[in-house]
Phi, psi and omega in degrees: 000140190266162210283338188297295174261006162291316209269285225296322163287319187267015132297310196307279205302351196276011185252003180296315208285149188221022163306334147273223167290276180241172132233151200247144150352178167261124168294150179311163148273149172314317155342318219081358192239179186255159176276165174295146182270161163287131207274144186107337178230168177219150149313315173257056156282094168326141199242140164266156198215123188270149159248152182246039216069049192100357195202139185284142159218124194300138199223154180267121170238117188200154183274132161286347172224145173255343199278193200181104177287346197292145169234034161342140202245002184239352182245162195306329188223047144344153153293149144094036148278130176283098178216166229243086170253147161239150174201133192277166182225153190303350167240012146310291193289327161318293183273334179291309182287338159285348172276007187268347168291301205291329146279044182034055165265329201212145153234004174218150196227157208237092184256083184257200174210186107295154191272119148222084186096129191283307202292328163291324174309304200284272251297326165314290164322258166000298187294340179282310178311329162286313172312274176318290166341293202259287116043245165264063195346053151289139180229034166289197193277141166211110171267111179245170196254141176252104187308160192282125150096001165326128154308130182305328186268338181281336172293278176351304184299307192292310162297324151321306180258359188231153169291319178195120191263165185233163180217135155232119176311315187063330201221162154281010191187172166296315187298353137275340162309291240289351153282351164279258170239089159331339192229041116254126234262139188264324224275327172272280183357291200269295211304321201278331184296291192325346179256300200293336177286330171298327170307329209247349189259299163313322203281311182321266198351305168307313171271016150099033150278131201237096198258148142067029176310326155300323185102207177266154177198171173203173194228155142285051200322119191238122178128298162343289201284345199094326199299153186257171168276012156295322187307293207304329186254353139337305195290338206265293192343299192283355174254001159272335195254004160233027175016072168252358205203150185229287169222163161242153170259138143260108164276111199275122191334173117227124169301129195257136175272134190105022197206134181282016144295321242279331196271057170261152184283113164355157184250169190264135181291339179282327187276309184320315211270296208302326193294305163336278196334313202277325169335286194289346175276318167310286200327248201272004167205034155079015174308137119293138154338288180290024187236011188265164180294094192223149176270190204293010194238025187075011156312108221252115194289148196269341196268023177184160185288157185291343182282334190268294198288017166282306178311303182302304201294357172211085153334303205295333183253076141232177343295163184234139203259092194289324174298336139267356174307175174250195177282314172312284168353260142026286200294331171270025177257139158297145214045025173234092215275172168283339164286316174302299185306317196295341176290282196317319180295293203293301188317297200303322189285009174250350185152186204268134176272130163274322234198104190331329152319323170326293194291328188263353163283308111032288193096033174290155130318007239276013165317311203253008138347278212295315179301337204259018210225150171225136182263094169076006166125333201249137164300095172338153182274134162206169196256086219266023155295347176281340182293186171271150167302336192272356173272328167313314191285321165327299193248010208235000000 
């Protein structure tokens, strides 16, 4: 089999994985016409996409292996599975992908493996990540993946050569992995690599190396295992508040045939999207976990957002007096962003905002605002049979 439809599977099954941001088609050239392809690649292999200071950028996201001693239970290319292994060696992969670089396809590349023998596995990973590096002097972007139970020198190595390494947790605890892949271990294998790289990352930084500038992430399996979304976003808490995580991905489950997951049921994409939201609210607006909205089973309600059902659920800080709040105050009204708030701070030091036109000018929200807020003392008008009953019930 030639290096062509080797790049092209092991790009296809590397799409389980959902650390980077999205993926898309293979994009047009501006033109409208294709660039020249490179000998070795096809078009229609799919491409990922990172965002980067605002702007998405196309990344090869791929396995160095398909093959796997692992037997994950939820995954597509498990041991004693019928699947398709393939496998690239660090200078096949090396040389294919610069050449999609030098033909403006990728400008970054996304690397994992399967495991056979860990150590053997990272030595791979590494020896490609060095080959671009030292090699073909790339110097873009790379995100590499760290196997459960990674050596302290491949982690060393690996933070060295990469923009940003991963660990995936897949489960929040042991007692849900144990329902995942029974024969992984979480508290060294995963939770300690993933600590130890963050940690090993800190210490550069610290002696005036500049490794791993993206940091760290992990992924999540969500569903399968039980687990609620308090558990997940606990977990994620506590590796933010030990600045062990730069973010996590939530994969929301599908069932696979052949695997013993398969009759399980599919997971809903609204709790994946919901779990994002309370992410980015841990993240960029000062959220805790245990401050969030969860029903009696630990749930995230599906029917509003977690930032609006924070809102219903504490009567006592609204309405908020946009002319004297601070950024905190701010970040907790719904439609009101860390960008909106920081306008509204700068703005105010020019006059008093009266009037929603302002607010809205601003980059405020104020649909979903205006209830929540009072302007020079007085509330905007709004019309609030367009609100849900329980915001009605809120404020009235």
């Amino acid at each position: 089999m030639d290096i062509r439809d080797r790049v092209l599977w092991l790009s296809r099954v590397a799409q389980y994985d959902v650390c980077p941001e999205a993926t898309a088609a293979f994009p047009p050239a501006p033109s409208g016409a294709r660039p020249r392809v490179p000998e070795g690649f096809a078009p229609e292999h799919r491409v990922s996409h990172v965002a980067v200071r605002g702007r998405r950028m196309p990344v090869l996201k791929i396995l160095q292996t398909s093959a796997c001693e692992r037997d994950c239970f939820y995954c597509p290319f498990r041991a004693g599975r019928d699947f398709r292994r393939e496998t690239l060696s660090p200078d096949d992969l090396a040389y294919t992908f610069d050449q999609m670089v030098r033909a403006g396809l990728v400008e970054g590349l996304f690397l994992s493996s399967g495991v056979v023998g860990t150590a053997q596995s990272m030595d791979r990973m590494i020896a490609t990540a060095e080959l671009l590096r030292r090699k073909y002097g790339f110097r873009g972007y790379i995100h590499l993946k760290l196997l459960p139970g990674a050596e302290p020198a491949h982690i060393e190595r690996a933070i060295a050569l990469a923009d940003r390494v991963s660990v995936n947790l897949e489960a929040p605890n042991p007692q849900r992995l144990e329902r995942l892949a029974p024969h992984k271990e979480f508290r060294g294998a995963l939770w300690g690599t993933l600590l130890r790289a963050a940690a090993m990352i800190r210490d550069a930084r610290q002696a005036g190396r500049p490794v791993a500038r993206a940091g760290t992430v992990t992924q999540f399996v969500v569903g399968p295992a039980g687990e609620s979304d308090r558990e997940l976003l606990s977990t994620t808490q506590a590796l933010y508040d030990a600045r062990a995580l730069t973010r996590a991905y939530f994969s929301a489950f599908s069932p696979v045939p052949d695997t013993p997951l398969e009759g399980e049921p599919p997971t809903s994409l609204l709790r994946e999207y919901r779990l994002y939201q309370s992410d980015f609210l841990m993240r960029y607006y000062g959220f805790r976990a245990d401050e969030l909205v969860y029903d009696a089973s630990g749930y995230l309600p599906l029917d509003r957002d977690p930032k609006l059902a924070w809102a219903l659920a504490h009567p006592e800080r609204f309405p908020v007096e946009v002319n004297r709040a601070g950024r905190f105050e701010l970040l907790r009204v719904p439609g009101i962003g860390p960008r909106a708030a920081d306008r509204i701070l700068k703005a105010r030091r020019w006059g008093r905002l009266r009037d929603l036109g302002q607010l809205r000018r601003l980059g405020v929200n104020t649909s979903r605002a205006a209830p929540f807020l009072l302007l020079d003392g007085r509330a905007p008008a709004v019309q609030l049979p367009l609100f849900p009953v329980g915001m009605r019930h809120a404020f009235l």
